[in-house]
Every structure is written in structure tokens, then in C-alpha cells.
N, C-alpha and C positions, 0 to 999 in steps of 0.2 A: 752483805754481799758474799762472805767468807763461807754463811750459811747455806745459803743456796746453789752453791759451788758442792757443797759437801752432802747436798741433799741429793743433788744432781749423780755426781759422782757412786753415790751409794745405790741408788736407782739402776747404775749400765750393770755393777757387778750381781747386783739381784737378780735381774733380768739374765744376764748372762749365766750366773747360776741353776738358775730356771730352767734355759734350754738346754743347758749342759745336763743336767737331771734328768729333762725330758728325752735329751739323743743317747742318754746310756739305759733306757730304757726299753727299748726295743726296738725291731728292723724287719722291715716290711721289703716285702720281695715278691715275684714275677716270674716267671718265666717265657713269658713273653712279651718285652718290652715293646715291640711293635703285631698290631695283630690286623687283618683283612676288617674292614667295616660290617657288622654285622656278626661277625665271629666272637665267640665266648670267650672271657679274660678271668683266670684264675688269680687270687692276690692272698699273701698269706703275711702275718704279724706274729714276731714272737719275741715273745718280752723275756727280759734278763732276770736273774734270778735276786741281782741287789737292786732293783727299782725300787727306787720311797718312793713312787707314789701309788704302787700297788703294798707294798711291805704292811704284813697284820691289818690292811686292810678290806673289805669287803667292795668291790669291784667286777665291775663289766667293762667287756670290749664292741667299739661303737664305727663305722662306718659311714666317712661321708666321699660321695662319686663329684666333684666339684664342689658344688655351697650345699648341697644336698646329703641329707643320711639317706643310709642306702637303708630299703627295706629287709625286717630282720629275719626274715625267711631268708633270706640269700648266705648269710654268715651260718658259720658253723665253725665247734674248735676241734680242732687233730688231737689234740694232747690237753695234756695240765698248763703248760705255756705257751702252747703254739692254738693262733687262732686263722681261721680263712675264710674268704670272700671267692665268689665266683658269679659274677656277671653273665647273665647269657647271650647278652647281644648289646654291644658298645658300639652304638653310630657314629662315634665323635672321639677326635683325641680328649682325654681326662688327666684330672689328678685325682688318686685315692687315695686317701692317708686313715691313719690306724686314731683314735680316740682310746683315754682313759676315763673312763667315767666313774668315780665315787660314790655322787649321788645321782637324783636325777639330772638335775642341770648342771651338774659341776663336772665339766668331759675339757678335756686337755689332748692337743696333738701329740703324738709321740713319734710318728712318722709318715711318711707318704711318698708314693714311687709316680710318675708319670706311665700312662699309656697311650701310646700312637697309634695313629687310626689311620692306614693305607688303605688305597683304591688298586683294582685291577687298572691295567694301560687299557684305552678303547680300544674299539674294534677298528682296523685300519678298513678306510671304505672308498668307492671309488677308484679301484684301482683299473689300470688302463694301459698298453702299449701300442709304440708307434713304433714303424720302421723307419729307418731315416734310409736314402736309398742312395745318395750324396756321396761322394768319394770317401769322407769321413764318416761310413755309414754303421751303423748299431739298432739295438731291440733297444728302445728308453723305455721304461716303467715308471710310473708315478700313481701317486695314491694318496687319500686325504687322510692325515692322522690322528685327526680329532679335538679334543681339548685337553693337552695336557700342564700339569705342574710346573716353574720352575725349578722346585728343590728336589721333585722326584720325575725325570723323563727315561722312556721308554725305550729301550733295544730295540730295534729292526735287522730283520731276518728277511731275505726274496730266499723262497723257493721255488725250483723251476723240473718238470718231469718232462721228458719226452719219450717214444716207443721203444727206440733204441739205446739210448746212450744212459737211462735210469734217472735219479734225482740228479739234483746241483743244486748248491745253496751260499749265497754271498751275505758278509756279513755289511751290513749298511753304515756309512762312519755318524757320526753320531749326531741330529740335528739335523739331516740330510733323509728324504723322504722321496726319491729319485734315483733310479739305478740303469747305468747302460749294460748291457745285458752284453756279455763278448760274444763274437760270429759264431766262434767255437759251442758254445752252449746251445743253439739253437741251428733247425732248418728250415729255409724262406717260405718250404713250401711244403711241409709235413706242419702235423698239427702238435702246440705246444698248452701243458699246462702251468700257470704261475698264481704264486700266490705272498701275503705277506704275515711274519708274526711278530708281535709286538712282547715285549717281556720287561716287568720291572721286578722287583722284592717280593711282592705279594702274587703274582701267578701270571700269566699269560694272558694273548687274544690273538685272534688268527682270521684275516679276512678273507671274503669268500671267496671260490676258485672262479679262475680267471682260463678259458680255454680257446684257443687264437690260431689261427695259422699267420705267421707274421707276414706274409708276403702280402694278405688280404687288407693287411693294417699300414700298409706304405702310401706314406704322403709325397707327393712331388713337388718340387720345386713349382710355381709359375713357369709355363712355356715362354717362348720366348717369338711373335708372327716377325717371320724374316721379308718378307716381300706379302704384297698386295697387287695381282693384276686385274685388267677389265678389258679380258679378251675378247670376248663375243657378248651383244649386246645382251641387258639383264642377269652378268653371269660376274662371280669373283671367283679367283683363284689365287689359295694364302701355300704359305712356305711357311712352315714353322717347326721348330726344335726344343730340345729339352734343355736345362744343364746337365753337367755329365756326370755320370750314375753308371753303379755297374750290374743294374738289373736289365736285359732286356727282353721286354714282353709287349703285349699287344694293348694298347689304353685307349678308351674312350675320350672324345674330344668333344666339346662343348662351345659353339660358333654364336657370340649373339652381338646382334646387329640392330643397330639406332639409326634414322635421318636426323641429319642436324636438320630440318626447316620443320621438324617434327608434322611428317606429310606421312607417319604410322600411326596410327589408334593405340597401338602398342609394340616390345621390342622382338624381337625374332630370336628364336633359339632352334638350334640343330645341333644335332649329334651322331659323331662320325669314331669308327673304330679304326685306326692307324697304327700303323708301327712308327717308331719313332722316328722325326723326319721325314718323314712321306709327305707328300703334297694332299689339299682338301678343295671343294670348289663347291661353292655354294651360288645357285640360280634362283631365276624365279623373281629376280628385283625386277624396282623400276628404273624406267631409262631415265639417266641423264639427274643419278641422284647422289647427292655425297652420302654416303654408310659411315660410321662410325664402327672399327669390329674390334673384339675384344676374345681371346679366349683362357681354358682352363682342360686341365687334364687328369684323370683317375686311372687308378686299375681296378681293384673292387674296393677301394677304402671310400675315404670323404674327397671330395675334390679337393684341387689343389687352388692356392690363390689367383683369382684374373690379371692377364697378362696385359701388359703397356698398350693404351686403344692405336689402331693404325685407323685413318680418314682415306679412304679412296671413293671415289664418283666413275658412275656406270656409264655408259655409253650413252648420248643421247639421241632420241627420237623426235620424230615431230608431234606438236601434244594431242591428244585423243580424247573423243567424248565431249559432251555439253556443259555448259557453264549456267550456274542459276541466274536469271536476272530479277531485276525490279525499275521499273523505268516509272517515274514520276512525273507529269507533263502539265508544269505553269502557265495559262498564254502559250508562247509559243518557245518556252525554253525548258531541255528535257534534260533531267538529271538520270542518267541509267547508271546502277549498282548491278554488279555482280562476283560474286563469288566461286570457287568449284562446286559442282555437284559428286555425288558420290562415285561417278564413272570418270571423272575428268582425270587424264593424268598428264601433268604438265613437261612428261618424257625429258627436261632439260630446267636450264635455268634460265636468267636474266628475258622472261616474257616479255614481249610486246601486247596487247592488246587494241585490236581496232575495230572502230563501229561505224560504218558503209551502208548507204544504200544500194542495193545489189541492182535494180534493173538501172539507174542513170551512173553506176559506177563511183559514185560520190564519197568519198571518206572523210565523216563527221569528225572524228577527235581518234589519235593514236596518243595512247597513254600506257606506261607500265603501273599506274594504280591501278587501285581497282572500283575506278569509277571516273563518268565524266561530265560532262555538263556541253551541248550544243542546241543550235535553233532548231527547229520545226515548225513547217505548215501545216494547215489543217488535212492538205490533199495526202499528205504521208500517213500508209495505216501501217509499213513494217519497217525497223532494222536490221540489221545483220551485224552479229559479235564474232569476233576468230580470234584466237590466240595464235604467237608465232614465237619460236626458237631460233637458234642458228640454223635449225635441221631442216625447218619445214614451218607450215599453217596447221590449225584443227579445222576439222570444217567447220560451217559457219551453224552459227544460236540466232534463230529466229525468235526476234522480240516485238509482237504487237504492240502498236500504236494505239491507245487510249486516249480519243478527245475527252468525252461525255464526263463528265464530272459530276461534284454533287448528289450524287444516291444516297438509297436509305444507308444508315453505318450501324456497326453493331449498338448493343446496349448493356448496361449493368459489367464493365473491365474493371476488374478489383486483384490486386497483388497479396501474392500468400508467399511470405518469404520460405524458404525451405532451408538455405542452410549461409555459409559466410558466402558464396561465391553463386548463390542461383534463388531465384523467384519460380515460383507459378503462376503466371498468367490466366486468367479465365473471365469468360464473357457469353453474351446471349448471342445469338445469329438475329439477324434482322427479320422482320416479316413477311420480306420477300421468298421467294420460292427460287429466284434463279440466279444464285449464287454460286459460283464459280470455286471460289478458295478463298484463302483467307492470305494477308502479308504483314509480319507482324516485324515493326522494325526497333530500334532501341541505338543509343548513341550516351555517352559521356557527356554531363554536364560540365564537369569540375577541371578536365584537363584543357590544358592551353599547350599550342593550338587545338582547337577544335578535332574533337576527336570525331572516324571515320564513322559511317554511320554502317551498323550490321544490321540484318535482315534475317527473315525464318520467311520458306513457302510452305501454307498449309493445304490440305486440302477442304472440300467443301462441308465434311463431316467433323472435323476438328472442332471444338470448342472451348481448348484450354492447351497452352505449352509451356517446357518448362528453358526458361532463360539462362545458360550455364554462362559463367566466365568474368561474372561482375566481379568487382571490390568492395567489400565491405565500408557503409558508412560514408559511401560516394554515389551523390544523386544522379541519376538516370532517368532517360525520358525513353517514354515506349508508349509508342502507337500501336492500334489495330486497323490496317485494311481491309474492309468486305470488295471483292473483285467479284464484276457482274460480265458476261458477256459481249458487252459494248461499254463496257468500262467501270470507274471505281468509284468506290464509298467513299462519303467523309469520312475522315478517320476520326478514332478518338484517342484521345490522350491523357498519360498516365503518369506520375512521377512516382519513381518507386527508387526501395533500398535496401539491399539483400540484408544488411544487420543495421539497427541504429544504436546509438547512443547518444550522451548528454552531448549539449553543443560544446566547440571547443571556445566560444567567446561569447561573453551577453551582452546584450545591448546599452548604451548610456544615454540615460536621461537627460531629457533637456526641462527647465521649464521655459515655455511660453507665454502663459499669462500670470498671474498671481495677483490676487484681492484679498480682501481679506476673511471673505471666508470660502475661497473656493480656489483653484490650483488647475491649470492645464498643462499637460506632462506630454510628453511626444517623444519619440526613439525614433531611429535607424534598423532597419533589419540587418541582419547582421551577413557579411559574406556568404554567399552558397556553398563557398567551398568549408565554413568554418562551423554549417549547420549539422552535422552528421546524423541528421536526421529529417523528417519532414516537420513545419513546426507546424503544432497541434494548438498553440496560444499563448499567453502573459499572462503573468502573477503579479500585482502592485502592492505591495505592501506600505502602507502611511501611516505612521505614527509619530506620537508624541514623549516628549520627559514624562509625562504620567502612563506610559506604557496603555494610551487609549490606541487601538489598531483599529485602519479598511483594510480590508483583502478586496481586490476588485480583479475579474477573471475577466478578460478580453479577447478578441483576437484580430483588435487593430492596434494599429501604433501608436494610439494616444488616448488618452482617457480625461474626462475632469473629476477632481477629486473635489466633493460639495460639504457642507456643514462645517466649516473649521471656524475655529475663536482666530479674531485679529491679533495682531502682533505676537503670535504663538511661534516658537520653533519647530520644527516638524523633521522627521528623517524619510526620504524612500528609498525604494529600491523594485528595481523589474528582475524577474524572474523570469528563462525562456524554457520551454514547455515541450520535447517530444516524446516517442514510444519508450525511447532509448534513460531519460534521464531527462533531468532540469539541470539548469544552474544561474546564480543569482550573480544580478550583478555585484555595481559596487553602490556605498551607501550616498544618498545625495543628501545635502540640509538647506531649508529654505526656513523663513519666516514670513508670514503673511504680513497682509499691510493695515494700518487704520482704517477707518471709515473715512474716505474723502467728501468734501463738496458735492462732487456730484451724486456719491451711494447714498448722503443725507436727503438731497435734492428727493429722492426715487424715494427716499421712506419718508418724507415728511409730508411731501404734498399729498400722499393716497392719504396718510393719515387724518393729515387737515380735513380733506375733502371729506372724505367718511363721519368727523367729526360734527363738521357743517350741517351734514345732513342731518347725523342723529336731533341736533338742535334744531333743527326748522320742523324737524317730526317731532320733536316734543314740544314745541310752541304753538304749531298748528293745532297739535290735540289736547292742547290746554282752553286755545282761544274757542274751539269748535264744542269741547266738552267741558264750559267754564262752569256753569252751576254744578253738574256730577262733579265735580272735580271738588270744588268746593264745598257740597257736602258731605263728600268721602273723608276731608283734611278737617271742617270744623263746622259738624253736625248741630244746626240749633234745636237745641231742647227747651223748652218753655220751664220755667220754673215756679209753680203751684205758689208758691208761700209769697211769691213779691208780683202778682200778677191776680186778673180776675175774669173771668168767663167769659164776659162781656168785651173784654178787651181781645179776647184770642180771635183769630179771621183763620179762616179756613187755607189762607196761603201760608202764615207763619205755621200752621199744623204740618204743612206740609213739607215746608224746609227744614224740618227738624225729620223729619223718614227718609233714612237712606233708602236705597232699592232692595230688595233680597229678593230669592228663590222658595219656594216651600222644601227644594231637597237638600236649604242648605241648614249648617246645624242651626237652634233656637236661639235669636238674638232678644237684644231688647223690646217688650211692644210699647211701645211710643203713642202719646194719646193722638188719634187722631179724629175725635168729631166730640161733639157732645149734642145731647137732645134736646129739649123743652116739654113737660107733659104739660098740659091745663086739663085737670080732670072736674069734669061737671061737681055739682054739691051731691046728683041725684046717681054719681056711680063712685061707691063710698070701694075707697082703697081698701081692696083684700088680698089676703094672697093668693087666694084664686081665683082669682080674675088676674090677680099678676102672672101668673101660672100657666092661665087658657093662654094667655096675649103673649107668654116668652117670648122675646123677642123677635115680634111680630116687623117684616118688612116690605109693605106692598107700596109699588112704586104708582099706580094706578086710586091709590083707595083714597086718593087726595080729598080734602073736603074743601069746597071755595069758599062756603059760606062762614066756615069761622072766620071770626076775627081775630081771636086773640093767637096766642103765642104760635108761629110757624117755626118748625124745626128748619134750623138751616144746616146742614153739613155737606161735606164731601165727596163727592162719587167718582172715584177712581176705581182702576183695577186694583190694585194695593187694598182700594179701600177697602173692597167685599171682604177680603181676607181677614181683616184688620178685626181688633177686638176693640169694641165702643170705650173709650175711658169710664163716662158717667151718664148717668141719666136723671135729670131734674124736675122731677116730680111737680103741679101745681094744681091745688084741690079748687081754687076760683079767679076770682082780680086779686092783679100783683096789689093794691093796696090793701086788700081785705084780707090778703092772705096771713094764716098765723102764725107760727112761730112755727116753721114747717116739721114736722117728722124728722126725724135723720134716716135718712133713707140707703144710707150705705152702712154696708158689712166689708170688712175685708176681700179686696178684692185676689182673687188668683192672677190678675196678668203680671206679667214680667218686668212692666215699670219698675225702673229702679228705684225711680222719686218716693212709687207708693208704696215700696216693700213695708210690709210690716216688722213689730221691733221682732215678735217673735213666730215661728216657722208652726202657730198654733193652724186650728182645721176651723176655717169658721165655718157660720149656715150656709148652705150654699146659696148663689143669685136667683133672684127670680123676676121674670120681666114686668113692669107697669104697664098697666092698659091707659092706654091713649084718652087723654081728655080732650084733646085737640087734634087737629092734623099735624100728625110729625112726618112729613114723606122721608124715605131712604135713608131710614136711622136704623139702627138696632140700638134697642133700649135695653138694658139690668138693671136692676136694685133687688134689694134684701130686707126687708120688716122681720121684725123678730114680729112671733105670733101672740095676739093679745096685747101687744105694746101700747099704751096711753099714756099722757101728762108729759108734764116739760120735762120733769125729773128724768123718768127715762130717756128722752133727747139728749137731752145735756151730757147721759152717760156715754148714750153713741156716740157723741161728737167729742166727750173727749178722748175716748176710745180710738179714732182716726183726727187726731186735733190739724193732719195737714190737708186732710180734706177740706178743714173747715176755710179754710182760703177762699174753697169755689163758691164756698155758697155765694147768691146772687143781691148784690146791695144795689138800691135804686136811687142815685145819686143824686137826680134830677128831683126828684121827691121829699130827700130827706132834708 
């Protein structure tokens, strides 16, 4: 511990050593400790004459501007010990300090000076005067002073010239960018020039000339309207004052005027030149109207702020001009609507309205709405409408009587929204030719009570208008009237919505049925007022824990949802659907149900049934098609080696042939006939004579008069096809006959019985000539040529040892 105490210790004095070495070695200097941004910085190093760490050393001096050496173009030395730096342009405050370098990399600080990097103050801008004209009156100056420093801000200087009295210049306190200008320095009404300069360390700025006559630049308080009369009908007259001010001159005055029942398109302005306090009088109104009036006053500056509104009402008259109607006529009960027209002026307030039959003097309904509802005959074709005041009547609005109902009505009304507060209406004219105008009405669905219903009169050329005044995302209903000369179109009807969007509430699910594989859902529509929109339809979304989904797209309130597995959990949810947006509801969960008794009931008996059938269809075509049936499943085939010729009948040949095609592939051929020859002594077996007769088969060539052996076989259609098994040769009488020939060769058919062992090429067949009548055979055999004696027999036959089965033994004899 003692050690590294001492290790420690010896380390600060070294180090301190070190720099004490290094600060008695030279001193780095400036002369200009702060310089303008951009501006050249001289820097110079000059080292002592007892420095060890230049002393009989070989050494250079090195330059760095922050972390950076400075390039050595830049340095350069004055002397034998004095070395310099000169920057030419330092954007930024720095540190430069002085390096000793022995080697290459062996460079030690020896000193270093900071330099600071100033900015000019900005240019003062926006500079501007007002007069103030007030008992406490002055020239104020103000002006925007830019972006400056906290550790370095700017002097302010107002200078001020004028023709006579020369410069003037105030010094500004400090932080303060705002100068009242004294009376004395300036004249209200001779022309003044001012301006500002701004000054810190580094140099000045001076913004641009300002040249004014102050009188032009006086603001005035807000006037003050002292009285409001309404002496002569359509006419006001105001009384109004300033506050007090010791200018006085002649000021423009500014009159503007509003209706509270807003009965102007827009607000009135007039402008009147007075001396102060003078009286003003503005004409030209309507009678019997409250004015809202407001005024303001200049001299050639900006106006001054609007004065306190004063509400006075004109004189009233009796009201004037026509009123629009619309008279709709049920049976015999008329609703007549009306509104003003553009000439109507209701000269007063609190109207009466009344609607009279003029020639029996009869007064239908007096109402201050603006609409009414009474009976009617079919003998009535006019009304009569008049408005009334305290003052007076308007004259009367003649409104025709329309029985006829039922006309053609327009076609093709389609709503093009235009903006939050208005639609475009547009439509076809109908086919008729004498069409009048058009009456296109609209009314509020959503408000309670029942909102009043508005109207548009069009003319006959019209085929589209535009509806101002709706609420967005509030359903409306709007009709089109075609008006015919003897009366009106059906109308058509439209439901429209200047903006939509998503509804404010969606519907909830219900279920109604449930089984178990199939689901009946049903909703509620949801409030009118809560649809902000038209709806366009439903989303059902149904799924399961294995994330299988329907999506089923509707636009009724109920859907059934088909193919589900029993006893399954399921989640839904309805979705509602307009221009504006969707939104979903909330999620519902259901399980389906088992298969009940009765769902069993509905699948087993079809099944039964169908079953039933297939079984009385395959037992009928077993019982109808017993033999094919039977020889298709267990085909008899005769078997050569345990059997003998004489024993075969032409029906066991035949139970043993299935049926076949000739296009179908080659099956087995199956014996089906055999022959008998009895050949005379005097027609000696050759082969050709076997040759001429091949397989000679005339059904006609019968001979009655033999006796001996008749061929018997089978004549089918099958049969002709059929390839003969054998043919049994006989040279006389069965008892005299000898030890017969072998008369067969390998045969080619396809008998499997008779395949040979091996796949050799024998003689080929050749037919026997007829010793007897064989009717409707085909006959083969094969003699090898030159064949005599037993010996050769015997080799034939054992050559085919299963032929030899057939040969024919005479039982009865032996």
C-alpha cells in the first residue's frame, strides 16, 4: 500500500514537472483576442532561450486550430525564436496552441491562446410609426430586432431628420426595441425621415429609411354612436363622437349595417366624411326592420377599431309584393306552403298570414306560420294569400286549385352531394310536352318535432337544382313535382345526405333458430337518426376456434348461416355498411346443437329408402339375368383329361362360353363343337384333298343317304366366330377302324387347357375332306406329309398326350 502511495505521489510531481518545463518554454500571443467571423487571425510563438526540450536539440514548430494541425503553408518564423501562424478566415471561436516537435510524432504542447469569433448585430427591420392622437399623445416607433446573443446584445440608436429642424437622435435603453418620439422632434403634418442602428464590438447595422408624415399614420380610438333615430320611414340617423384628441381634422366614417332576422343576402357599408361630431344618416332601408349598426373612423391611416353595435328598427309599412306558394290538395284536404319571393317585403314584424276565398269572402286558416292545412271542394279552382302587419295588408297571392292528380312524374332523380351543407339535385322531364314547372320540396327526417317542410319553384326548362342549408350526416327527404296545366305529377322520392359517414351504432344480433348445422341471425335497423348515412348493406362475419370464416354480404336483416359441424362454438358479428364508413358490431357466441330424433328421422328414412331400392334392383337383375350372371361368376369349362367326347352335348359347350365382343381384347377360346369325319376307303387321306376342303362349311351340302357318323354341333352366333376345338377323322366302320392316325398338331387357339409345354411353331392346320355328312362344322387337322405305321402315331400322340383323352372309345363294344 506504502508503495503505491509513493508510486502515486512521484507521478503528480513528474507530471507537474512536465508542464512547468513545458510553460517556461514559450508564449504564444494574438493580437487580437476577439476577431469578426470570417476575418484573418494572426498567432505568433516564441520560445525561451532555457527550454530543454528544444536545448542541442534538432526541432520543429507545429500548429494545431482545435484537434486539428494547421496546414504548413500557413506558419512561417520571424526570427531564430519567434515562430507565426496567420489564419485567413476563422468561422468559429478556436483554440490555437504552439507544438514542439523533436521527431515526427514526438510534438508536446507548449502553449496556446483562445480566439473568439463575433458576429455583426442584424439588421433592424420592420420598422414602423404610429401617432397616437389621445391626450397622452406621441410618434411610437417600433421595429423587429432580429436574432440576437445573450452574452453579446446590441445598441440601439432612432435617428430622426426633418426639412427644418436637421437630425435628432435618441439613445434606446437597453433591451427595449420601442421609442416614443417627443412632439418637439417632429411635425403632424410635414414629412419626417427615421431610421434605426444597431451597434456591438464587431461593427454596426442600420435599417432602412423609414419616411412618414405622422399625421397620415394616426390611429383613432373607436368612435363612440351616441343616439340612433328613425325619423322618416326607411331612413336612420346616428350621433356619434370620438374620445378626446387634440387633432382636429376631417375623418372618414364607416356605417355597416346587419338585420337581426337576417332578411339581407349580405351586410351594408357606407362611407361618410365628417367632422368630428357631426351627425350621419343613412336611407334606403326596409320598413319595419331592426338594423344592427356598428361604426369605425380614419383619417388617411388604417381604421380604427368598431364601435359598441347600437339595434334600432325603421318605421314600419304595410308588406309588399307576392309570396311563393305550393298547395298540395289530398281528397279534399289542402296543405298550402309558402314562403317570400324575392320582391316580397314584410315592411314590419310579427305577420299574420291569411288564406280566403275572395268571391264568398270566406277565411280558410289565419296563421303566423308559414303554412296551413284546410278543407276544399272540388268546385274551388282559386285561393287567395295576404300578408298583414300592424300598418296594413299586402295584396293578395293568387293560388290555383289543382284537382287532377296522378300525371306522368319526372324520371332518373339522383343526389350529387356538393359540399357539408348542399346536394345537386338532377332529373329527366317527363314525356309529356306540357309541362309547366317543376316543385321540388325537402324536409328533415331526424328532427323532433317534425321539421317544416321547404320548397324551390322551378321553371319548365330546369332540370337540376342545387339544395343549400342541410346538416351534414342528417337524412333528408326530397321530392320532385312535374306541374301540368290542369294539375300535378306524381312525385318522386329521394332520400339524400349532403356528407356521410360511418354509422354512430350497429346493429345486435339475435339468434332465432339454431341446429346443428345451420344458424338463423336477425337484427334491428338501427335508429335514423344514429345512420349518418344511407345504408348500402351488412357484413356477417361467422367463425370458429379454428379460425374457419363466412363472410355473407346482405341487405336484409337476417341471413341463415348453412354447413356448420354440431356441437361447435362459433363467434359473429354484423357489420353496417354506408358511403361514409362501416362499423362492426359487438361479438356474439353460439354453439350448435346435436342431431336430434327428428334430423335422424329426415336422414335415415331417405337413406333406408334409397337403400331398399338399390336391393330389389339388384335382385331383380340377378333373378332376370340368373344364367349371364352365373356364367360371368363361375364359368364351366370341361376338362379334357377326366371327360370324353361322347360325353360332351352341345349345351355343357355352351355353358362354359361366356359372351364377348370381337372389339374386345382376346380372351380365352373355349372348345366349342367337335366333328365326326367317316372318310370312304376310296378317298385316301391326303393333304390335299385336306387343303382343297379347308375348312369347308355348307349348310345345304347335307347328304340324307349316309348312314354312318352325322356331325352334330352348335350353330350360334358366337358360334360362326368360334374356332372348332377338333376334328375326328374316320377312314371306314367304327369297328374296323385301325388304330387311327394322330391327326392333330399343335394347335394355335387360345385354349388354356391345350397350351402347349412350349411356345415352338408347329405345321400349320389343314382341313379334312368329308367322308360323311358333317353339316355346320368347320373341320382342321394336320398330317405331317409321308406319315405311316403305329410308331409315328404313337410319337404324335405323345407329343399332345392331353389330346389323347379325346380320342373316341366304344364302350358298348368293348
Amino acid at each position: 500500500m506504502a508503495s503505491v502511495r509513493l508510486v502515486l505521489v512521484l507521478w503528480i510531481y513528474i507530471n507537474a514537472w512536465i508542464k512547468a518545463v513545458q510553460a517556461s518554454c514559450a508564449k504564444v500571443h494574438t493580437p487580437a483576442p476577439e476577431v469578426l467571423a470570417g476575418s484573418p487571425v494572426s498567432v505568433s510563438c516564441s520560445l525561451e532561450d532555457d527550454c530543454l526540450l528544444t536545448k542541442g536539440k534538432d526541432f520543429r514548430v507545429a500548429w494545431k486550430i482545435d484537434k486539428d494541425f494547421a496546414p504548413s503553408n500557413l506558419s512561417y518564423q520571424e526570427n531564430n525564436r519567434t515562430y507565426g501562424l496567420r489564419v485567413p478566415s476563422l468561422p468559429r471561436t478556436a483554440v490555437i496552441v504552439c507544438l514542439m516537435c523533436v521527431a515526427e510524432e514526438n510534438c508536446q504542447i507548449v502553449d496556446g491562446v483562445t480566439v473568439k469569433v463575433g458576429y455583426l448585430p442584424p439588421i433592424p427591420r420592420n420598422l414602423s410609426c404610429v401617432l397616437n392622437v389621445t391626450e397622452s399623445s406621441g410618434l411610437v416607433c417600433q421595429w423587429d430586432p432580429g436574432e440576437e446573443t445573450a452574452s453579446r446584445t446590441s445598441k440601439y440608436t432612432l435617428h430622426t431628420l426633418r426639412a427644418k429642424s436637421g437630425k435628432a437622435q435618441f439613445e434606446i435603453p437597453s433591451g427595449q426595441h420601442f421609442y416614443l418620439i417627443p412632439r418637439d422632434a417632429y411635425s403632424v403634418h410635414f414629412e419626417l425621415e427615421v431610421y434605426v442602428t444597431a451597434v456591438n464590438d464587431f461593427g454596426n447595422a442600420t435599417s432602412a429609411l423609414l419616411e412618414l408624415i405622422p399625421m397620415e399614420t394616426a390611429k383613432f380610438n373607436a368612435p363612440e354612436i351616441t343616439r340612433v333615430e328613425a325619423d322618416t320611414p326607411g331612413c336612420l340617423q346616428y350621433s356619434w363622437r370620438l374620445s378626446p384628441t387634440w387633432v382636429l381634422v376631417t375623418l372618414s366614417v364607416e356605417l355597416r349595417l346587419t338585420t337581426l332576422n337576417n332578411q339581407l343576402d349580405k351586410e351594408l357599408f357606407s362611407n361618410f366624411s365628417e367632422r368630428q361630431g357631426n351627425k350621419i344618416k343613412k336611407c334606403g332601408l326596409l320598413h319595419g326592420t331592426n338594423y344592427r349598426s356598428t361604426m369605425r373612423v380614419r383619417y388617411r391611416s388604417e381604421w380604427s377599431e368598431w364601435s359598441n353595435p347600437k339595434t334600432t328598427p325603421t318605421l314600419m309599412r304595410a308588406p309588399a309584393g307576392s309570396l311563393d306558394t305550393w298547395l298540395k290538395v289530398n281528397d279534399q284536404v289542402a296543405q298550402l306552403y309558402w314562403k317570400p319571393s324575392k320582391h316580397f317585403r314584410a315592411n314590419g314584424w310579427d305577420l299574420l298570414y291569411t288564406v280566403e276565398l275572395k268571391e264568398s269572402k270566406t277565411t280558410l286558416c289565419v296563421t303566423q306560420e308559414s303554412h296551413c292545412s284546410f278543407n276544399l271542394n272540388k268546385r274551388i279552382k282559386k285561393v287567395y294569400l295576404r300578408a298583414t302587419n300592424a300598418v296594413g295588408s299586402s295584396n293578395h297571392t293568387q293560388v290555383p286549385v289543382y284537382h287532377k292528380k296522378r300525371l306522368d312524374s319526372v324520371s332518373n332523380v339522383s343526389v350529387h352531394p356538393q359540399s357539408q351543407t348542399s346536394v345537386l339535385i338532377v332529373w329527366e322531364s317527363p314525356e309529356a310536352s306540357d309541362v309547366t314547372g317543376y316543385t321540388l320540396e325537402w324536409r328533415s327526417l331526424s328532427e323532433t318535432p317534425a321539421a317544416p317542410l321547404t320548397f324551390i319553384l322551378m321553371d319548365k326548362n330546369s332540370s337540376s337544382t342545387l339544395v343549400t342549408g342541410l346538416r351534414p350526416y342528417k337524412p333528408y327527404e326530397i321530392s320532385v313535382f312535374p306541374k301540368y296545366a290542369d294539375g300535378v305529377g306524381r312525385p318522386v322520392t329521394v332520400m339524400a345526405y349532403s356528407r356521410e359517414r360511418a354509422p354512430s351504432e350497429a346493429p345486435k344480433l339475435e339468434v332465432v333458430e339454431i341446429h346443428h348445422s345451420q344458424v338463423k341471425l336477425r337484427w334491428d335497423e338501427i335508429p335514423l337518426e344514429q345512420r349518418n348515412g344511407i345504408i348500402r348493406g351488412y357484413t356477417i362475419y361467422f367463425w370458429d376456434d379454428s379460425n374457419f370464416t363466412q363472410v355473407i354480404e346482405t341487405e336484409k336483416t337476417n341471413v341463415v348461416v348453412e354447413n356448420l359441424q354440431p356441437l361447435t362454438k362459433y363467434h359473429a358479428l354484423v357489420s353496417i355498411i354506408t358511403m361514409g364508413g362501416s362499423l362492426n358490431g359487438s361479438v356474439e357466441n353460439l354453439t350448435t346443437g346435436h342431431i336430434d330424433g327428428f334430423d335422424m328421422v329426415l336422414f335415415v328414412i331417405p337413406a333406408c329408402i334409397g337403400l331398399s331400392l338399390l336391393v330389389i334392383f339388384v335382385v331383380l337383375t340377378c333373378l332376370g339375368k340368373h344364367e349371364r350372371l352365373k356364367m360371368c361368376l363361375w364359368p364351366i369349362i370341361p376338362d379334357p383329361a377326366n371327360s370324353s367326347i361322347k360325353r360332351w352335348t352341345t349345351t355343357d359347350s355352351l355353358q362354359g362360353m361366356p359372351p364377348f365382343k370381337e372389339d374386345k381384347d382376346p380372351v380365352l377360346v373355349f372348345l366349342s363343337r367337335f366333328s365326326l369325319l367317316d372318310l370312304s376307303e376310296k378317298e385316301p387321306l391326303k393333304s390335299g384333298y385336306v387343303k382343297e376342303t379347308q375348312w369347308s362349311y355348307d349348310m345345304q351340302s347335307r347328304d340324307a343317304s349316309r348312314s354312318s357318323f352325322q356331325a352334330c354341333s352348335y350353330d350360334s352366333e358366337q358360334d360362326r366366330d368360334s374356332v372348332p376345338y377338333a376334328t375326328v377323322v374316320f377312314g371306314g366302320s367304327y369297328q374296323s377302324h385301325p388304330t387311327p392316325l394322330p391327326p392333330y398338331v399343335r394347335s394355335e387357339s387360345t385354349q388354356p387347357l391345350l397350351g402347349g409345354d412350349e411356345p415352338g411353331s408347329p405345321p400349320p392346320y389343314e382341313n379334312v375332306p368329308l367322308g360323311r355328312c358333317v353339316s355346320k362344322a368347320e373341320h382342321f387337322t394336320a398330317f405331317p406329309q409321308n406319315s405311316t405305321g403305329s410308331e409315328d402315331n404313337e410319337e404324335l400322340w405323345r407329343e399332345f398326350p392331353m389330346l389323347r383323352s379325346l380320342e373316341i372309345r366304344d364302350t358298348d363294344h368293348n
